[in-house]
C-alpha positions as CSV (number, residue, x, y, z in Angstrom):
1,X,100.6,-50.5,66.4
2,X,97.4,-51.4,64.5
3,X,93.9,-49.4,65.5
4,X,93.0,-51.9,67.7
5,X,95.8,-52.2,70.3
6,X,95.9,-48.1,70.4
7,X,92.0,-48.4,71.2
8,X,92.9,-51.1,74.3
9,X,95.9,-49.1,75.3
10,X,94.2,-45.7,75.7
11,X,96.2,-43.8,73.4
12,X,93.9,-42.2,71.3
13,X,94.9,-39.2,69.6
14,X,94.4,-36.2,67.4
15,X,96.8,-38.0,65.3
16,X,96.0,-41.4,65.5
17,X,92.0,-40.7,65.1
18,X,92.0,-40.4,61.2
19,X,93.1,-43.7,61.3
20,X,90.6,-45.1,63.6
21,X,87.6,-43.0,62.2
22,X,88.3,-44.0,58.3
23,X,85.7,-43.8,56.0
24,X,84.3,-47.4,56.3
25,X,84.1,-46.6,60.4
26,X,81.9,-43.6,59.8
27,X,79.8,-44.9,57.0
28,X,78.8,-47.4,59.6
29,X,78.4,-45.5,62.4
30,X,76.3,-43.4,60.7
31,X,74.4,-45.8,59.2
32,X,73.7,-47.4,62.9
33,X,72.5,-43.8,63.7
34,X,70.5,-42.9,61.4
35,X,68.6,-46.3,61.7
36,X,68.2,-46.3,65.2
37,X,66.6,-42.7,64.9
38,X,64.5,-44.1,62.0
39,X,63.0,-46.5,64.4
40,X,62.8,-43.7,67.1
41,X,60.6,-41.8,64.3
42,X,58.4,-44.1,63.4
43,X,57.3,-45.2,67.2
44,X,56.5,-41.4,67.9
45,X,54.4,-41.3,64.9
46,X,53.0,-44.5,65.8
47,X,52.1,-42.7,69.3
48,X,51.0,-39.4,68.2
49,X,48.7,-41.0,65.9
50,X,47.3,-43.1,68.8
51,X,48.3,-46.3,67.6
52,X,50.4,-47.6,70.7
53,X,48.0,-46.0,73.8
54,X,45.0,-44.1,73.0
55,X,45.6,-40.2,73.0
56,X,43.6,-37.4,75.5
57,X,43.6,-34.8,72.6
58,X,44.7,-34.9,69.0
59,X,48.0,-33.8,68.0
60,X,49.7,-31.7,65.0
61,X,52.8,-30.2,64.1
62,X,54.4,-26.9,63.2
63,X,53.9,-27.4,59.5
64,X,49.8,-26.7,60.6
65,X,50.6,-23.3,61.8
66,X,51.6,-22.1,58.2
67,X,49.3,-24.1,56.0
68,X,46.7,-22.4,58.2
69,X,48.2,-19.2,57.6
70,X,48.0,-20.4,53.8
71,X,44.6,-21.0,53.9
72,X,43.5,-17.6,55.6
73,X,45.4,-15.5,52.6
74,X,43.8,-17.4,49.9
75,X,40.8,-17.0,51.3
76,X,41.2,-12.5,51.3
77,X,42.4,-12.2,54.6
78,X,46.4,-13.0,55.5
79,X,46.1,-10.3,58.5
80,X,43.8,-13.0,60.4
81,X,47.4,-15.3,60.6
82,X,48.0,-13.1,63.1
83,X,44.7,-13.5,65.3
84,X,45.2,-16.1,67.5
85,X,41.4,-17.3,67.5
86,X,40.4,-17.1,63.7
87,X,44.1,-18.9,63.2
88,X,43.3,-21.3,65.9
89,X,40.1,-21.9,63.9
90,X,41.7,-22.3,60.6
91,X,43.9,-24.9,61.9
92,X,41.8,-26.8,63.4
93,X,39.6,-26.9,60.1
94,X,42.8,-28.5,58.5
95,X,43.1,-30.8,61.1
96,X,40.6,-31.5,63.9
97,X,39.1,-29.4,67.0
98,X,41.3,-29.5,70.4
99,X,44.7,-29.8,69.0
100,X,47.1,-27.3,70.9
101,X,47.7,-23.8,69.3
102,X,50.7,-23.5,67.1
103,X,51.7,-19.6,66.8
104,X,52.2,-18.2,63.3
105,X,55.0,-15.4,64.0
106,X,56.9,-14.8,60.5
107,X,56.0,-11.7,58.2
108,X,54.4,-11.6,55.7
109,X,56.5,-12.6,52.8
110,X,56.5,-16.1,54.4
111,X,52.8,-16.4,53.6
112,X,53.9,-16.5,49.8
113,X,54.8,-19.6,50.5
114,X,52.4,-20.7,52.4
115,X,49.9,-19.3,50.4
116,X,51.1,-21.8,47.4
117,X,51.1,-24.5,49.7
118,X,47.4,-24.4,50.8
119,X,46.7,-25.0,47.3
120,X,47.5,-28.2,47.8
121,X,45.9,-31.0,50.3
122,X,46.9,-30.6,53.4
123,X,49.5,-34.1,53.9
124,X,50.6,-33.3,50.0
125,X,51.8,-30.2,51.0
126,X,53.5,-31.4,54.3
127,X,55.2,-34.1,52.3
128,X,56.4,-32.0,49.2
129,X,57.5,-28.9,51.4
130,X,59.5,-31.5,53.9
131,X,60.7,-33.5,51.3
132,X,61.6,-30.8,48.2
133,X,63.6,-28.9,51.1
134,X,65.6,-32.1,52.7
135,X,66.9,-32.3,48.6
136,X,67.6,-29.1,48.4
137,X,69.3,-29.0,51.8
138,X,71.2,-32.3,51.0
139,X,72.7,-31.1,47.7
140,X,73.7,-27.7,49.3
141,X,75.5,-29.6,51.9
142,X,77.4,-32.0,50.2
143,X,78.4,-29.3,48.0
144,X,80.2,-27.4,51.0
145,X,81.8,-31.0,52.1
146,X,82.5,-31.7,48.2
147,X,81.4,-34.5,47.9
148,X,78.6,-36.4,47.1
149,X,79.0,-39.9,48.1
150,X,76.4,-42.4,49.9
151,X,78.6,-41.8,52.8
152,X,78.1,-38.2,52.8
153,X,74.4,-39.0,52.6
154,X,73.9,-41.4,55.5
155,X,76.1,-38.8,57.2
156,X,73.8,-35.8,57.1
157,X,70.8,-37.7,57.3
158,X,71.6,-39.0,60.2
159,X,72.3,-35.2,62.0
160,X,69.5,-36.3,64.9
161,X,67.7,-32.1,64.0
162,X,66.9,-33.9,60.3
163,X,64.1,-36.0,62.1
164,X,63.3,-33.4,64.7
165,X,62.9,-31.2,62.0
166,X,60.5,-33.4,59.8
167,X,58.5,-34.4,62.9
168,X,57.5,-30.8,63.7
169,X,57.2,-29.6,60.1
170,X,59.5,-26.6,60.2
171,X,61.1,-25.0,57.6
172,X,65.1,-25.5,58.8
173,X,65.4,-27.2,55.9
174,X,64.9,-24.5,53.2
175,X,66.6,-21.9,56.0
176,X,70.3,-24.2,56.2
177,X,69.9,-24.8,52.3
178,X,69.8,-21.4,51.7
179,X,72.5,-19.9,54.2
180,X,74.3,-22.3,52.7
181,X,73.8,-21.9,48.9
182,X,74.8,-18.3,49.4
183,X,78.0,-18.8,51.2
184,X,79.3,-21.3,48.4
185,X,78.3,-18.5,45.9
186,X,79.4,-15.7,47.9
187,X,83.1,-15.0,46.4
188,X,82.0,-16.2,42.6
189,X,78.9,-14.4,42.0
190,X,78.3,-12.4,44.5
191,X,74.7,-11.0,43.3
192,X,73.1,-14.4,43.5
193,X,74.3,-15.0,46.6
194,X,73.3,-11.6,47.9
195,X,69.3,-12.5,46.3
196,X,69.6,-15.7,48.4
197,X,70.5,-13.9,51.5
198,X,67.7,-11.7,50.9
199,X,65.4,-14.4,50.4
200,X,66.2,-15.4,54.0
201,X,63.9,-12.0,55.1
202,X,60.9,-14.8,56.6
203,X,63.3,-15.3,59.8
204,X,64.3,-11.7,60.8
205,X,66.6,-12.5,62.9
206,X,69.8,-12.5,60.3
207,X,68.6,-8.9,59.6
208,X,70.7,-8.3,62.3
209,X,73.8,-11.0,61.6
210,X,73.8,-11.0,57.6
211,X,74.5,-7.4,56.9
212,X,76.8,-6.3,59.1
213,X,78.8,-9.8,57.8
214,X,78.8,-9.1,54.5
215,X,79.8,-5.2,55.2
216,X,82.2,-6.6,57.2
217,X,83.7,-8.6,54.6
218,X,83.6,-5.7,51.5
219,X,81.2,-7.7,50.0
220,X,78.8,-4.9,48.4
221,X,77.4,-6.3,45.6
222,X,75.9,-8.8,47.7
223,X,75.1,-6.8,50.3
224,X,72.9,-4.8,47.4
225,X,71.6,-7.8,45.7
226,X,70.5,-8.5,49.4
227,X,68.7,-5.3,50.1
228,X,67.2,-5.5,46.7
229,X,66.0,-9.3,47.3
230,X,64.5,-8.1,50.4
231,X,62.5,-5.3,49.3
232,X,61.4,-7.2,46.4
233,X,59.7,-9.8,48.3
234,X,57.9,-7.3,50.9
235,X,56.7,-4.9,48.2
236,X,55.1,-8.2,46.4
237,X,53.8,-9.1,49.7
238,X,52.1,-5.4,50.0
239,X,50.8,-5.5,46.8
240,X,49.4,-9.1,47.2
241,X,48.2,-8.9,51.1
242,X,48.2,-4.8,52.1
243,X,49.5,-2.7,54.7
244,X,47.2,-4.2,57.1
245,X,48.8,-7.6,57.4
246,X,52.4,-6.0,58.2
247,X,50.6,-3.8,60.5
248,X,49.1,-6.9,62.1
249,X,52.7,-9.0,62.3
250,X,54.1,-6.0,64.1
251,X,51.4,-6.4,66.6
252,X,52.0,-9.6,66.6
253,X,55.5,-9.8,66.9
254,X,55.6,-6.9,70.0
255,X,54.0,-9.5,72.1
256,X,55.9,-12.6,71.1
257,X,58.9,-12.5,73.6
258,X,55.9,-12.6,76.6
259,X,55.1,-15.8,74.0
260,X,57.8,-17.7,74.4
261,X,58.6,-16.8,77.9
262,X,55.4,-18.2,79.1
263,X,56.0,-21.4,77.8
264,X,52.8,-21.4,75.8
265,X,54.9,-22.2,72.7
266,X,56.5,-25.7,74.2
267,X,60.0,-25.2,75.1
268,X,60.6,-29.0,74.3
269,X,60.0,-28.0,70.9
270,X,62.7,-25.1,71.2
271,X,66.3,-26.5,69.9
272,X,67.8,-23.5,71.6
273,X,69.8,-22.8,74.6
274,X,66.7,-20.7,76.0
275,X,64.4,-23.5,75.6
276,X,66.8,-26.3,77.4
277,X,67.4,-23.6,80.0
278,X,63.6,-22.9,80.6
279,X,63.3,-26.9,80.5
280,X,65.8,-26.8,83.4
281,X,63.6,-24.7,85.5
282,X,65.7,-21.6,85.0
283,X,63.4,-18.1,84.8
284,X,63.2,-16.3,81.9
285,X,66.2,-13.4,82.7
286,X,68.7,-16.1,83.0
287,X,67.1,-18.3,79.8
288,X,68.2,-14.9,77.7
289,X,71.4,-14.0,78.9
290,X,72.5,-18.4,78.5
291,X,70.9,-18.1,74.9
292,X,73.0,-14.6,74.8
293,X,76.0,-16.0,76.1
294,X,75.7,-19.0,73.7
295,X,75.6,-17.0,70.4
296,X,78.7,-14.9,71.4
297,X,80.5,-18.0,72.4
């Protein structure tokens, strides 16, 4: 029975489906994908730029929030990041006045970054950090699939979060690539992995997971090089921006859940169980025990 009669007769398979989904089938799929989402891009630039319907207010992305921040610590005074008015102020310099707020909530040692990147023009650095940390990304991730293929390529580009993620200038990109750099290093050389790990400290939230998983698995020398990595980066931060900034992120940060409950950071922009749920209508108690439920699932 060739692919097509199964496909007519209903009876696909686990078994059969390698043979329906070959190479060749995915390549195009993907390929159909990724340009369909291509063109999806370019007509929301096209609107958020005003050129299909003129716009109420201007608009900006994510990527603002930490160039802002940037901009703030080369001038002396990284705390202000964390002051929602003088931050408001500093992006809107970068861009224009009336765009909507975008929150700067990481610690400290992500301003090394940013700091480097404010050095640079403000659409330079959006286009090196997006682009320089899609590569990195890509080559991490066709490592783990082991191959390296055009295939593989239209394949991951075509992942819809690659375009979500370039349109609001996060920083997923450097996050996946290394998470994943240090779990292909992880059972050869442990110590590098362990310094990437670390190097993940600007999103706090694998304090909690990372760890306890690499404890878990006997991997100490990791779990070392990890700690070390960490401490490095926050003592440079201390020595480069003071006490005073840390002191202002943990302000900062005791008020964020209020932050993101209250919508005030858009939950369309939240590619989370939390944020659908609060998109849904669902209150903020039942948003956290989905996103909850989700993670232990």
């Amino acid at each position: 029975m060739n692919p097509t009669t199964m496909m007519s007769a209903g009876a696909i398979s686990p078994a059969n489906l390698s043979t329906l989904l070959d190479r060749r089938r995915i390549g195009w799929c993907c390929a159909i994908l990724l340009a369909l989402q291509l063109g999806l891009f370019l007509f929301i630039v096209a609107g958020t730029h005003g050129w299909i319907v003129p716009l109420t207010r201007p608009t900006t992305t994510d990527f603002v929030s930490f160039y802002a921040a940037g901009v703030l610590a080369n001038d002396g005074t990284p705390a202000l990041a964390y002051d929602h008015a003088v931050h408001l102020a500093a992006e809107e310099r970068v861009t224009e006045p009336g765009i909507e707020y975008q929150f700067f909530n990481y610690p400290p040692v992500f301003i090394l970054l940013c700091a480097v990147l404010a050095r640079l023009p403000y659409l330079v650095a959006f286009v090196l950090f997006e682009v320089t940390t899609l590569a990195f990304y890509l080559i991490v991730a066709c490592r783990i699939l082991g191959e390296r293929s055009f295939t593989a390529l239209v394949a991951l580009c075509a992942f819809p979060i690659v375009f979500w993620n370039i349109g609001l200038g996060q920083n997923a990109f450097l996050t996946a690539g290394l998470f994943g750099a240090a779990t292909l290093l992880i059972d050869r050389r442990p110590v590098p992995a362990g310094l990437l790990f670390g190097a993940l400290c600007y999103k706090p939230q694998f304090g909690v997971l990372v760890p306890f998983a690499l404890a878990a698995a006997g991997q100490w020398r990791a779990f070392a090089a990890a700690g070390a990595s960490v401490a490095a980066l926050v003592l440079v931060s201390l020595a480069l921006f003071g006490t005073g900034t840390w002191q202002a992120f943990f302000t900062t940060l005791g008020g964020s859940q209020a932050t993101y409950e209250s919508g005030r950071i858009l939950f369309a922009g939240m590619a989370n169980t939390f944020g659908a749920a609060r998109l849904l209508s669902a209150g903020a108690p039942l948003a956290c025990a989905l996103q909850v439920a989700a993670h232990r699932g």
